[in-house]
Backbone of each chain as nested JSON, in Angstrom:
{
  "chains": [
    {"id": "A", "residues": [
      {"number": 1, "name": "UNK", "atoms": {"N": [-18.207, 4.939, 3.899], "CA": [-16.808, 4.923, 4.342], "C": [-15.889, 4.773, 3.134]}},
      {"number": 2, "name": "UNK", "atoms": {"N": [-15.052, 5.779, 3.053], "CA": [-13.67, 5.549, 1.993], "C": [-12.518, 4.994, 2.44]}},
      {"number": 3, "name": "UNK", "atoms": {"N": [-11.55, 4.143, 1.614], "CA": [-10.424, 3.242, 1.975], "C": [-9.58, 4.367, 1.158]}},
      {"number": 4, "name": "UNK", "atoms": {"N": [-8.763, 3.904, 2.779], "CA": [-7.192, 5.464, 2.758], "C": [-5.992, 4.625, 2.55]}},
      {"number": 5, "name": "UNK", "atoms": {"N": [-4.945, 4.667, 1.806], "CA": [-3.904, 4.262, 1.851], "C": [-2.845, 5.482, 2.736]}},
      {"number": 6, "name": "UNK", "atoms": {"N": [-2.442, 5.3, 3.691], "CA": [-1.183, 6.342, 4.28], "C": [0.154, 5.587, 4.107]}},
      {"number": 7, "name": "UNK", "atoms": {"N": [0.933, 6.606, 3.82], "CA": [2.605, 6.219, 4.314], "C": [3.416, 6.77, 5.374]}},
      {"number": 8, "name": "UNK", "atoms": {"N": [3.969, 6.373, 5.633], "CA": [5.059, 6.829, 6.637], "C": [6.293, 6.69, 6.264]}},
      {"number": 9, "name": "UNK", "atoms": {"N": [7.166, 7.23, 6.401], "CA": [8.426, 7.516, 5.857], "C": [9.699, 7.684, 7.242]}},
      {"number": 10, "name": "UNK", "atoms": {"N": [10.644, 7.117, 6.669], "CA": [11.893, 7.296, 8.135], "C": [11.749, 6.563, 8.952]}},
      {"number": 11, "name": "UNK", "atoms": {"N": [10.813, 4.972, 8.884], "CA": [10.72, 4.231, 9.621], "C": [12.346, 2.905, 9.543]}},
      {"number": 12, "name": "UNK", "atoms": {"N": [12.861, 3.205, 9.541], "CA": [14.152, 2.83, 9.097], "C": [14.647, 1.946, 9.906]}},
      {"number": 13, "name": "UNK", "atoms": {"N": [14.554, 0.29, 10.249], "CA": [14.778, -0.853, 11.271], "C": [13.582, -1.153, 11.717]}},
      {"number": 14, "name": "UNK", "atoms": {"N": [12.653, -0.944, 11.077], "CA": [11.385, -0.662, 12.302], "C": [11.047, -2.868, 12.473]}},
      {"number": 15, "name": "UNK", "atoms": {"N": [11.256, -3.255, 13.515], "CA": [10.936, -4.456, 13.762], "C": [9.518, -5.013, 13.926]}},
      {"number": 16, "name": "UNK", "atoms": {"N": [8.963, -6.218, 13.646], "CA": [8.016, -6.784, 13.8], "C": [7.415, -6.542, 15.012]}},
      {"number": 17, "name": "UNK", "atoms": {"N": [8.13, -6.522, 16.598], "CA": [7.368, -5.957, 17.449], "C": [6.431, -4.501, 17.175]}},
      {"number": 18, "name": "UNK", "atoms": {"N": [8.004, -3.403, 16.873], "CA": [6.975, -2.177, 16.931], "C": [6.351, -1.957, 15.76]}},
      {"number": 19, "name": "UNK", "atoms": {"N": [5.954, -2.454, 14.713], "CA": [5.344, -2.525, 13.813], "C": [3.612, -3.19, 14.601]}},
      {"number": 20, "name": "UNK", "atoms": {"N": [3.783, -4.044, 15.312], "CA": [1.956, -4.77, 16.147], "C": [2.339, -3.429, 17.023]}},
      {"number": 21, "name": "UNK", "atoms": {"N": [3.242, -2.953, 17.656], "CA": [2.997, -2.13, 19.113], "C": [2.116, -1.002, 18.019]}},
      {"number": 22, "name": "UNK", "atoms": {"N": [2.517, -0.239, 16.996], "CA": [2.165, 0.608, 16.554], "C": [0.862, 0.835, 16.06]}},
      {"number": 23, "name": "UNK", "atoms": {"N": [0.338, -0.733, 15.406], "CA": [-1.349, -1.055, 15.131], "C": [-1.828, -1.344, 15.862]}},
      {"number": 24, "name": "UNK", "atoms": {"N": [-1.723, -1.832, 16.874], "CA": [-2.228, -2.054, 18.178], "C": [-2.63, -0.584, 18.966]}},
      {"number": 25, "name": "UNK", "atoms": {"N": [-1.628, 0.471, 19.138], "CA": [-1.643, 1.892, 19.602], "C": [-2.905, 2.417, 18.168]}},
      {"number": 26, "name": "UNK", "atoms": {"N": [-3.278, 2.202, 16.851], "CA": [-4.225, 3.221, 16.287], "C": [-5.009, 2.527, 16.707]}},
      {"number": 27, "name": "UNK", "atoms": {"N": [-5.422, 0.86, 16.512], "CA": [-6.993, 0.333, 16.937], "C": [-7.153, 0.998, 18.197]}},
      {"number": 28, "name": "UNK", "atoms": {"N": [-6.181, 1.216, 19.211], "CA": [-6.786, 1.726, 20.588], "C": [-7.393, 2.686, 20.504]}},
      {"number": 29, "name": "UNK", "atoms": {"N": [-7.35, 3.013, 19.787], "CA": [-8.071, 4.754, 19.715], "C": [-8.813, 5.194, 18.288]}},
      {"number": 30, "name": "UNK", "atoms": {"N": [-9.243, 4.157, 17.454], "CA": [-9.723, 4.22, 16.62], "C": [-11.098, 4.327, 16.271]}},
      {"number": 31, "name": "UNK", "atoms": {"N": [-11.75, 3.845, 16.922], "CA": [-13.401, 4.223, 17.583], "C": [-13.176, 5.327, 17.12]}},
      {"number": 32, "name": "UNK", "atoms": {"N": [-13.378, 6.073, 18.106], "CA": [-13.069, 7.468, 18.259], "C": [-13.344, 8.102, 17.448]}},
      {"number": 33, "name": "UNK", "atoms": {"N": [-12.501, 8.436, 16.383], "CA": [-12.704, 8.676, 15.231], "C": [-13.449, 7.692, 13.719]}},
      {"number": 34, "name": "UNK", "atoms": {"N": [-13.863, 7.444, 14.584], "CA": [-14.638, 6.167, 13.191], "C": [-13.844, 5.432, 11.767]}},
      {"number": 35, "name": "UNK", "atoms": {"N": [-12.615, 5.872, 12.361], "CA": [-11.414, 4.722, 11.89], "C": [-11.258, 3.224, 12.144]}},
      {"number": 36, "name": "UNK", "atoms": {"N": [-10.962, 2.44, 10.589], "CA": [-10.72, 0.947, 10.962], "C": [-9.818, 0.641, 10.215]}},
      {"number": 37, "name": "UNK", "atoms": {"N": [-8.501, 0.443, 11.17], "CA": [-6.965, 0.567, 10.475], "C": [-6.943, -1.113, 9.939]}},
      {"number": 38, "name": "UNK", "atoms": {"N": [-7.245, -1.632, 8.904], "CA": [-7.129, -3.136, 8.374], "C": [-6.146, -3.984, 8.161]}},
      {"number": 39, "name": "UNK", "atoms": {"N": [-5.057, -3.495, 7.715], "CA": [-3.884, -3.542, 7.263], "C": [-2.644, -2.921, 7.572]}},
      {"number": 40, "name": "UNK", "atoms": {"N": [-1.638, -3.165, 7.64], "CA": [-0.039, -2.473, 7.571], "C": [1.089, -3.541, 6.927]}},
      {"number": 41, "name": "UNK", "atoms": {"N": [1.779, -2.335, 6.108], "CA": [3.016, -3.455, 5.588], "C": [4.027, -2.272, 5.775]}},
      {"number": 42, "name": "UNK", "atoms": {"N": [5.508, -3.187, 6.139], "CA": [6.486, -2.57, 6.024], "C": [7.528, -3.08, 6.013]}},
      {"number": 43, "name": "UNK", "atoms": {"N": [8.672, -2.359, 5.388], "CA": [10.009, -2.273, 4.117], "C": [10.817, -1.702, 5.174]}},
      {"number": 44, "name": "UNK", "atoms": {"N": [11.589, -2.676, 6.477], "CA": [12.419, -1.884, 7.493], "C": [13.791, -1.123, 6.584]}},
      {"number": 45, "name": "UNK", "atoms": {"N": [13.942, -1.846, 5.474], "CA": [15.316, -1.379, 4.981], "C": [15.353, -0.332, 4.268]}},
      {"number": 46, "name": "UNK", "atoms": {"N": [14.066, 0.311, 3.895], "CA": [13.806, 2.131, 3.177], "C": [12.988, 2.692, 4.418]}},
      {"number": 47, "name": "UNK", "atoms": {"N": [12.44, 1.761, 5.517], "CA": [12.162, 2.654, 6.274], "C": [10.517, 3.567, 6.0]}},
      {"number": 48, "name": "UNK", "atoms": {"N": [10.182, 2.592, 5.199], "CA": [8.466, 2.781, 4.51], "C": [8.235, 2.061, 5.437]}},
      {"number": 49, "name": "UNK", "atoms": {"N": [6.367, 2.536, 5.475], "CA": [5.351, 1.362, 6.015], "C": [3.94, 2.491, 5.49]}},
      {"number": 50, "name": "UNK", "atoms": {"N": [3.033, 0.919, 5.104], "CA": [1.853, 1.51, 4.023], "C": [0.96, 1.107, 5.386]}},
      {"number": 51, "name": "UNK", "atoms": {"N": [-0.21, 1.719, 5.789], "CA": [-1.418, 1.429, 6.524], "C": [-2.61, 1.8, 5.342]}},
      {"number": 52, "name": "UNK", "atoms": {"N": [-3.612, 0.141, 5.85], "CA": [-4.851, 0.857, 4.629], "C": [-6.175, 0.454, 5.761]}},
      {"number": 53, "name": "UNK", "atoms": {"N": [-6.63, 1.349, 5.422], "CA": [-7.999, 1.788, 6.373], "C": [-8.709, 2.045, 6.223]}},
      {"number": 54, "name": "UNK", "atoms": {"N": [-10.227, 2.112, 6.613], "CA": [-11.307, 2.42, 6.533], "C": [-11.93, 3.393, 7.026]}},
      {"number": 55, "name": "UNK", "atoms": {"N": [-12.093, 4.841, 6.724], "CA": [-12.075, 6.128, 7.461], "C": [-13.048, 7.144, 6.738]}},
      {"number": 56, "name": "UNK", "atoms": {"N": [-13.755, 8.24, 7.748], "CA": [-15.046, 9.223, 7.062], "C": [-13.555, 10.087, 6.185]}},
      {"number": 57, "name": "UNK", "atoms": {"N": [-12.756, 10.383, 6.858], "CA": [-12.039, 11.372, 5.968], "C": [-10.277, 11.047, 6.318]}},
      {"number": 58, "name": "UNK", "atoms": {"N": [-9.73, 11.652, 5.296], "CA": [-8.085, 11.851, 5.437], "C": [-7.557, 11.999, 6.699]}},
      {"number": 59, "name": "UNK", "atoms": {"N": [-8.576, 13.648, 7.137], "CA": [-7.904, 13.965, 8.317], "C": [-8.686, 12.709, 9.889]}},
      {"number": 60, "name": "UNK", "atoms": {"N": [-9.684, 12.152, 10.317], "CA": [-9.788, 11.134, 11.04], "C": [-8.539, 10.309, 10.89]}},
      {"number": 61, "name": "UNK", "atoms": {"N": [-8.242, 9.871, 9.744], "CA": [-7.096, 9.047, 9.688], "C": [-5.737, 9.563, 10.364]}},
      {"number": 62, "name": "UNK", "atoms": {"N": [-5.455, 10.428, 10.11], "CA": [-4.107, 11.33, 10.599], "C": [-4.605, 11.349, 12.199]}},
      {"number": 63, "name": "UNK", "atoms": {"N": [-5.742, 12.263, 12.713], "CA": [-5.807, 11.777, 13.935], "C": [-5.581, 10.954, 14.911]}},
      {"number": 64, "name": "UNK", "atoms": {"N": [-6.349, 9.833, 14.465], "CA": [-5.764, 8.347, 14.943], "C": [-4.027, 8.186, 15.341]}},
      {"number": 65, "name": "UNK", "atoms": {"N": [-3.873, 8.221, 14.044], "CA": [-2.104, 8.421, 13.982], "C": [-1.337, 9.26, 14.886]}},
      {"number": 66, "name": "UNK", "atoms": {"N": [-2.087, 10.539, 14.463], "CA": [-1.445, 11.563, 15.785], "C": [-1.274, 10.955, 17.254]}},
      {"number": 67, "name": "UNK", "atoms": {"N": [-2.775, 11.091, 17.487], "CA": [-2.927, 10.231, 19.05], "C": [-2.025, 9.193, 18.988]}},
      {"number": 68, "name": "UNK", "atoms": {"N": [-2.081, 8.186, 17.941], "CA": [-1.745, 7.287, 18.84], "C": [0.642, 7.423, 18.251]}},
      {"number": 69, "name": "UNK", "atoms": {"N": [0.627, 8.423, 18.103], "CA": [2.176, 9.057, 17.91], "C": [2.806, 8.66, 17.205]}},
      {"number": 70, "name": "UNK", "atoms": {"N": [2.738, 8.549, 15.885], "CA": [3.272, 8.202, 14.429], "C": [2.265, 9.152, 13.184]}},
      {"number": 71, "name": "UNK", "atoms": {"N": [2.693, 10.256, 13.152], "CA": [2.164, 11.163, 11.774], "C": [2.106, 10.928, 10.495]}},
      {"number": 72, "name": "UNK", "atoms": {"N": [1.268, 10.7, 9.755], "CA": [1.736, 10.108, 8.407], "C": [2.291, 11.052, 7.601]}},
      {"number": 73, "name": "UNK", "atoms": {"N": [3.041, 10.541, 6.894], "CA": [3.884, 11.744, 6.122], "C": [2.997, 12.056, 4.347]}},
      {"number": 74, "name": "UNK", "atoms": {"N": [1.585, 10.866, 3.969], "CA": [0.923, 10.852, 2.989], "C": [-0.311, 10.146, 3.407]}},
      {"number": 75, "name": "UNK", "atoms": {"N": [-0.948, 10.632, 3.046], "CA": [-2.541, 9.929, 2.999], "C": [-3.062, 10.564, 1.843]}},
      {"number": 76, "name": "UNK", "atoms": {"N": [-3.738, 8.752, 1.368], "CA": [-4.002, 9.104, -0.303], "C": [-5.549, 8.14, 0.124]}},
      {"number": 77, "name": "UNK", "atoms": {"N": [-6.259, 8.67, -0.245], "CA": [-7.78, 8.037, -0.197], "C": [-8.033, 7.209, -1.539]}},
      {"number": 78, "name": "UNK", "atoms": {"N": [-8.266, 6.396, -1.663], "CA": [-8.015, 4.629, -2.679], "C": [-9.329, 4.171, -2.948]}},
      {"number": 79, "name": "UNK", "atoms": {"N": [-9.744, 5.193, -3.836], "CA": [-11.006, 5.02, -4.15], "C": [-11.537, 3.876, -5.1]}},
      {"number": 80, "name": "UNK", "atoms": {"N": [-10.227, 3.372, -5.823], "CA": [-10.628, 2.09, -6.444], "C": [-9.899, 1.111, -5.898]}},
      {"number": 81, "name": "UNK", "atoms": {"N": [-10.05, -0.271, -6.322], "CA": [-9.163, -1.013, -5.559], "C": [-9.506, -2.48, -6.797]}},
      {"number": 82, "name": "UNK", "atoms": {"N": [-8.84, -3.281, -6.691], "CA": [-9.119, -4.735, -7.371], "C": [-8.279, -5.906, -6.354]}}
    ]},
    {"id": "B", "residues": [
      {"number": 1, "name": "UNK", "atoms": {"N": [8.917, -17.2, -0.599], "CA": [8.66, -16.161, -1.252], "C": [8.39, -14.419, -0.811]}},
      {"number": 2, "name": "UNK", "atoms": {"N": [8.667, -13.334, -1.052], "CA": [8.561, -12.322, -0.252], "C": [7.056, -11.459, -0.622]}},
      {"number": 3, "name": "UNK", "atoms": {"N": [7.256, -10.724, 0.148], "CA": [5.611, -9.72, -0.147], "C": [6.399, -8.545, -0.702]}},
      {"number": 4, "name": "UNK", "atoms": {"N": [6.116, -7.704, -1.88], "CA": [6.142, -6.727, -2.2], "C": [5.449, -5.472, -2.498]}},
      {"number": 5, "name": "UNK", "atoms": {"N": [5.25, -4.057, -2.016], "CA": [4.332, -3.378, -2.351], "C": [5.078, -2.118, -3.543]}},
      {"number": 6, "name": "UNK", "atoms": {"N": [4.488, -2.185, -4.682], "CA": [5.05, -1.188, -5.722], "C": [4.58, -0.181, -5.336]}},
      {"number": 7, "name": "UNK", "atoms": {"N": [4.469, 0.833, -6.249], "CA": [3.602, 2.461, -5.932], "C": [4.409, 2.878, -8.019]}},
      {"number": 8, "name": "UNK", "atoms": {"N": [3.143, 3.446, -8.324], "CA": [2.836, 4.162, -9.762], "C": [2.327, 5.067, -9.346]}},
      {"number": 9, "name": "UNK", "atoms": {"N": [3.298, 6.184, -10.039], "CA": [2.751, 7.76, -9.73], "C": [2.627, 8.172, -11.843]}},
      {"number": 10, "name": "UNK", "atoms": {"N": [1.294, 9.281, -11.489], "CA": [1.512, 9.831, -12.667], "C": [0.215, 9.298, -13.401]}},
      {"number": 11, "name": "UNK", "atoms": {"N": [-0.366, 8.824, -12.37], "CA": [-1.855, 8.005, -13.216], "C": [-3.115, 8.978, -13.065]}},
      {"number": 12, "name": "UNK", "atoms": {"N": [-2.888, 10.149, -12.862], "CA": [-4.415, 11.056, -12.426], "C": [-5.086, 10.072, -13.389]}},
      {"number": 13, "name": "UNK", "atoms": {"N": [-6.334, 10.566, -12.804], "CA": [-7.55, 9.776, -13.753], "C": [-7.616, 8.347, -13.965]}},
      {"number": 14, "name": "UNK", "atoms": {"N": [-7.026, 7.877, -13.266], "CA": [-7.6, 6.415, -13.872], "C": [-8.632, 5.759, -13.371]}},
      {"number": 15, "name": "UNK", "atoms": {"N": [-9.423, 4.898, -14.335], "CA": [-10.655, 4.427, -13.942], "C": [-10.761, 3.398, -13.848]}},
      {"number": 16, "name": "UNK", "atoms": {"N": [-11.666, 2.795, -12.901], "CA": [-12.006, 1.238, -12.28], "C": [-11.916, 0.688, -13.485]}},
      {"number": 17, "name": "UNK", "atoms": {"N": [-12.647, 0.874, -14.333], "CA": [-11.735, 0.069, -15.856], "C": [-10.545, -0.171, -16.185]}},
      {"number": 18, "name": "UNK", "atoms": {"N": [-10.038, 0.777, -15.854], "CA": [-8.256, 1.088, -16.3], "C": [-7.739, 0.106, -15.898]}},
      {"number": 19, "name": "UNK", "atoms": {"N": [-7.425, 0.388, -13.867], "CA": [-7.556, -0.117, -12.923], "C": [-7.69, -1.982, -13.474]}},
      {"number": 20, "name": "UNK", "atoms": {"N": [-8.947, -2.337, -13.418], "CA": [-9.318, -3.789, -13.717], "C": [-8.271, -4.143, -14.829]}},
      {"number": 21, "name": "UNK", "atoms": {"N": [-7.872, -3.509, -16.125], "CA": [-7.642, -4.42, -17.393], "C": [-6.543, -4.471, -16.741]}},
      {"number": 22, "name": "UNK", "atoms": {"N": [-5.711, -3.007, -16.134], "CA": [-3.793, -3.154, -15.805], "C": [-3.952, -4.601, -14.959]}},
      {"number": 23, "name": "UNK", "atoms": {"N": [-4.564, -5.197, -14.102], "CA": [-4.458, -5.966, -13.072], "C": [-4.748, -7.343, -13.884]}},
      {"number": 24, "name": "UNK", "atoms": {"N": [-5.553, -7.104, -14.572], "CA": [-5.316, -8.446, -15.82], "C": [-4.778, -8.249, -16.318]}},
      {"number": 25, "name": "UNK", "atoms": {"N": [-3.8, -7.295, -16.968], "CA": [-2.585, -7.661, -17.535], "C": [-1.825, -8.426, -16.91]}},
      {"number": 26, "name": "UNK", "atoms": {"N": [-1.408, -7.662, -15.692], "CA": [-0.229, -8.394, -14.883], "C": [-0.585, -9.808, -14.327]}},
      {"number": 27, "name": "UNK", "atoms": {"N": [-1.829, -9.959, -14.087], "CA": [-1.843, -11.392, -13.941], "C": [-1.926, -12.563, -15.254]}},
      {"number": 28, "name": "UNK", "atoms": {"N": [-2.076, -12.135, -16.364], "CA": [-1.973, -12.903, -17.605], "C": [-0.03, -13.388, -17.983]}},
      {"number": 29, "name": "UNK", "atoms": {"N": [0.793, -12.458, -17.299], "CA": [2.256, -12.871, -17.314], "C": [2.614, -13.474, -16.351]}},
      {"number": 30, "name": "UNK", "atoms": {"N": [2.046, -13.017, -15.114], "CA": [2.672, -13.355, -13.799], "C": [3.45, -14.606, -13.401]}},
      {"number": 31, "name": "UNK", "atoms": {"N": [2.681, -15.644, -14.455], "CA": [3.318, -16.475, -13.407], "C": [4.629, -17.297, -14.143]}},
      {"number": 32, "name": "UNK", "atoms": {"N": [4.798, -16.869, -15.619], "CA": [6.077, -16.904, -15.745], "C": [7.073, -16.529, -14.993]}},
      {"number": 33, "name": "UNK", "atoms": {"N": [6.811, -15.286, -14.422], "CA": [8.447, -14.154, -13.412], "C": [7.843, -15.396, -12.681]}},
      {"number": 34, "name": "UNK", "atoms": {"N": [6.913, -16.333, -11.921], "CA": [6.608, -16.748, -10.571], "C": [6.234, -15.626, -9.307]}},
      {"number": 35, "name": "UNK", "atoms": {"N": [5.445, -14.677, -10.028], "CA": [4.826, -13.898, -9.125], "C": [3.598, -13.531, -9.015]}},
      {"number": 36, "name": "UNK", "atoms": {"N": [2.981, -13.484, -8.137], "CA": [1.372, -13.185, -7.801], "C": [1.181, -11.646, -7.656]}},
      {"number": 37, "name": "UNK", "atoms": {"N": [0.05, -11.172, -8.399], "CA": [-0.551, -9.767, -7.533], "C": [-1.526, -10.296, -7.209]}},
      {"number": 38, "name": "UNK", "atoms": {"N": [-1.937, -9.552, -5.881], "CA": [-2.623, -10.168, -4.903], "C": [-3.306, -9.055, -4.838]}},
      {"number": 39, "name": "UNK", "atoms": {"N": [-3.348, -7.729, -4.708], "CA": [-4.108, -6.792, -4.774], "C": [-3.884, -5.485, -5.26]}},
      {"number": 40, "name": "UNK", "atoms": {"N": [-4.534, -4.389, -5.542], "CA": [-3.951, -3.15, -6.478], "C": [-5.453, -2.09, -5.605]}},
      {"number": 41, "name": "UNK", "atoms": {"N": [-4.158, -0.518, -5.264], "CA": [-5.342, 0.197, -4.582], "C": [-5.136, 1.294, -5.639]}},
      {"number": 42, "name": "UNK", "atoms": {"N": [-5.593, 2.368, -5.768], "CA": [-5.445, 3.526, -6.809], "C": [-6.347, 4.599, -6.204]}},
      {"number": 43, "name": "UNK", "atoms": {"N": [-5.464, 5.955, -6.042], "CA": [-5.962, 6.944, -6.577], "C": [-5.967, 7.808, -6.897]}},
      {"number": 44, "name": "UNK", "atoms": {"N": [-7.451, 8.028, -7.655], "CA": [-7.151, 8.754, -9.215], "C": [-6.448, 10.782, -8.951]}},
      {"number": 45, "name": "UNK", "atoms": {"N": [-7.102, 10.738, -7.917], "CA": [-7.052, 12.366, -7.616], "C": [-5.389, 12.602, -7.676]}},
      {"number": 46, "name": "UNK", "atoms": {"N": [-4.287, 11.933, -7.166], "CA": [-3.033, 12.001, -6.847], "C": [-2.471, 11.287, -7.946]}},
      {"number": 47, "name": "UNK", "atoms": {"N": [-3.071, 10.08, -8.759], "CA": [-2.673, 9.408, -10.149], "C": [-1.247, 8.565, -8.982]}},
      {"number": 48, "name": "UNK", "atoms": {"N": [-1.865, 7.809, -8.034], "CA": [-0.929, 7.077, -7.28], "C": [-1.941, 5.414, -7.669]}},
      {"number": 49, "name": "UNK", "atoms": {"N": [-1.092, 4.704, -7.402], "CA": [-1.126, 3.215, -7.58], "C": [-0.535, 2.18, -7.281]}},
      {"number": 50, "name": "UNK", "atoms": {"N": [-0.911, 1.56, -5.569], "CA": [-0.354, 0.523, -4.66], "C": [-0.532, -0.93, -5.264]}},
      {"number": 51, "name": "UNK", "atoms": {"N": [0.506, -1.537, -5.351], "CA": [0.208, -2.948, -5.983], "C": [0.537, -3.571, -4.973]}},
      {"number": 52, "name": "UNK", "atoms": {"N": [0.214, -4.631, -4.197], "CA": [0.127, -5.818, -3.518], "C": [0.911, -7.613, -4.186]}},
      {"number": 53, "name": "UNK", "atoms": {"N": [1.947, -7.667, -3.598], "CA": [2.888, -9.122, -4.53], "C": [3.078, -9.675, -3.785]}},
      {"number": 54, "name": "UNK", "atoms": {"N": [3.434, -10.94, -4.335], "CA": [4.105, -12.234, -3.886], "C": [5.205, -12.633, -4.53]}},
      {"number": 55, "name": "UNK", "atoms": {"N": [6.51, -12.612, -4.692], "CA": [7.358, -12.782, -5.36], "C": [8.742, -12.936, -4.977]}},
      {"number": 56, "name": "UNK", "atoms": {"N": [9.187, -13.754, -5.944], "CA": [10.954, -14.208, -5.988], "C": [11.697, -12.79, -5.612]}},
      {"number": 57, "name": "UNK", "atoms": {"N": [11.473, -11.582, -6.243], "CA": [12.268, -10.57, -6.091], "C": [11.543, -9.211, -6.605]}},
      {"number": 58, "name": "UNK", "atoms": {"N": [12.013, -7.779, -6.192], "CA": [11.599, -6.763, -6.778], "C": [11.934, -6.677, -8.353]}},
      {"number": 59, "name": "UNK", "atoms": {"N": [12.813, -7.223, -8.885], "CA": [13.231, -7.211, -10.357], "C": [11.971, -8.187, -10.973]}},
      {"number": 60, "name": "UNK", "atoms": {"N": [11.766, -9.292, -10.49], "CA": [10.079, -9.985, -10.876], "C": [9.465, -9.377, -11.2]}},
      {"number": 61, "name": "UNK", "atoms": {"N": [8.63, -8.787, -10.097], "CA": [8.104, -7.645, -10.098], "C": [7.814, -6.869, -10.85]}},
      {"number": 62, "name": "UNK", "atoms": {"N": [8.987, -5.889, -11.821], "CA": [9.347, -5.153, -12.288], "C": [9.087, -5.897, -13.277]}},
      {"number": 63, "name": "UNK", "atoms": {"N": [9.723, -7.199, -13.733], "CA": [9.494, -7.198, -15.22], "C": [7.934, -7.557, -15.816]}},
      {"number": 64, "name": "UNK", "atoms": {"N": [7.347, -8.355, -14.586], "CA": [5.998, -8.474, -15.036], "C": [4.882, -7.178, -15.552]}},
      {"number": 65, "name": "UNK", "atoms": {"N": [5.499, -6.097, -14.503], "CA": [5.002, -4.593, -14.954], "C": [5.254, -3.749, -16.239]}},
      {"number": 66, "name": "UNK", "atoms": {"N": [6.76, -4.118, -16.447], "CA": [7.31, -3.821, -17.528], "C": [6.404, -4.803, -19.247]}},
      {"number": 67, "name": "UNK", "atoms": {"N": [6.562, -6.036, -18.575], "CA": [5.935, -7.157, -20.082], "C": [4.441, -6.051, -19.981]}},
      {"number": 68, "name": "UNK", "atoms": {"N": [3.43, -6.16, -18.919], "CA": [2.093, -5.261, -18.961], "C": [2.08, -4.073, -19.293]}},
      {"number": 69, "name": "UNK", "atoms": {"N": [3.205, -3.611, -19.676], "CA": [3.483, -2.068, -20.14], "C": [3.023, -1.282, -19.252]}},
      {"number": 70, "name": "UNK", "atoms": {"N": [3.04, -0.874, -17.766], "CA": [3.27, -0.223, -17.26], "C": [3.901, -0.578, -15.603]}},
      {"number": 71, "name": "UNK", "atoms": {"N": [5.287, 0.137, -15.911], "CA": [6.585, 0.073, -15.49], "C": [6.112, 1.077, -14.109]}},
      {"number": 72, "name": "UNK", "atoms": {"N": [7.035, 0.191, -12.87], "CA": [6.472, 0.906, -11.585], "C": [7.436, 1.759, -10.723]}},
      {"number": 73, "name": "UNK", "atoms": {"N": [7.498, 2.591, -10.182], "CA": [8.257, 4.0, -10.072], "C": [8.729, 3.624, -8.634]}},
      {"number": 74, "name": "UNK", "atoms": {"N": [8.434, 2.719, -7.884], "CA": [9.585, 1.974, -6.671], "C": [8.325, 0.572, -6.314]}},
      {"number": 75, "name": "UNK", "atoms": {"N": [9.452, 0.197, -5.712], "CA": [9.087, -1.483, -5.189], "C": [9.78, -1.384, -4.14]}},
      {"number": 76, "name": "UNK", "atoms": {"N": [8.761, -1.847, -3.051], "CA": [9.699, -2.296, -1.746], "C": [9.222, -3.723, -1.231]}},
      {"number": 77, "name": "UNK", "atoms": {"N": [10.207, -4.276, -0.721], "CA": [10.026, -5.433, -0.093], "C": [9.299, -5.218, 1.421]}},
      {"number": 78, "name": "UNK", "atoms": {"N": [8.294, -5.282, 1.54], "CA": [7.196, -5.559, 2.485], "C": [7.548, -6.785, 3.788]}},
      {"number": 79, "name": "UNK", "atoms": {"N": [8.501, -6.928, 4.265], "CA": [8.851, -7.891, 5.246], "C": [7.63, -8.12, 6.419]}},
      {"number": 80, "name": "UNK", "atoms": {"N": [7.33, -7.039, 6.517], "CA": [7.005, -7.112, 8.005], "C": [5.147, -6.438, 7.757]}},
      {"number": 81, "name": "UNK", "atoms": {"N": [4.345, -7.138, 8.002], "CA": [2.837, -7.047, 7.646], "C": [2.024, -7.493, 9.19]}},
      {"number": 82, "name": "UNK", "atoms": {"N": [1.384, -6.532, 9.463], "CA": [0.111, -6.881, 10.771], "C": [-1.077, -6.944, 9.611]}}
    ]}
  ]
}
């Protein structure tokens, strides 16, 4: 398994609720695709938010996302880490 | 104290070595600014580089990157983390 960093972009106010509603919506459906979304941070005032995950590929990751209705606008696979 | 996540573009190639010494750099200043890195993701294919903080401010931040000689291409304040 490779660790994906994605971004999302234009999330602009995004509040602490829909920020859990939104990780809550990929774990639901993350099986599935043999995705394990670990992490999310987000910057309501640029309207960023980083997800880092555990995924066979880029596109599983975007899937997840798709389904669960937030597209990432970058997925970068984070092959090193410290 | 706030959470901050940077991003360094422009690093193709860098290696888990690289990677390791930059992250001891920044923690050999850190705690003058009064800031923590807490974690660093990278990768090399895109020459992208997520830093993980704890800190007084994005200018902290910045200068601890700046004293480690390598200066980071945005910082956002991370408010909101699942």
């Amino acid at each position: 398994m490779a660790q994906y960093m994605d971004v999302h972009h234009g999330m602009t106010g995004i509040t602490a609720d829909q920020l859990h509603q939104a990780h809550q919506a990929d774990l639901a459906v993350e099986r599935e695709e043999g995705v394990h979304f670990q992490r999310a941070w987000a910057d309501p005032d640029s309207g960023t938010v980083y997800c880092l995950s555990e995924a066979p590929s880029a596109d599983a990751v975007q899937r997840v996302h798709e389904r669960a209705g937030h597209r990432a606008d970058e997925i970068h696979e984070v092959r090193l880490s410290v």
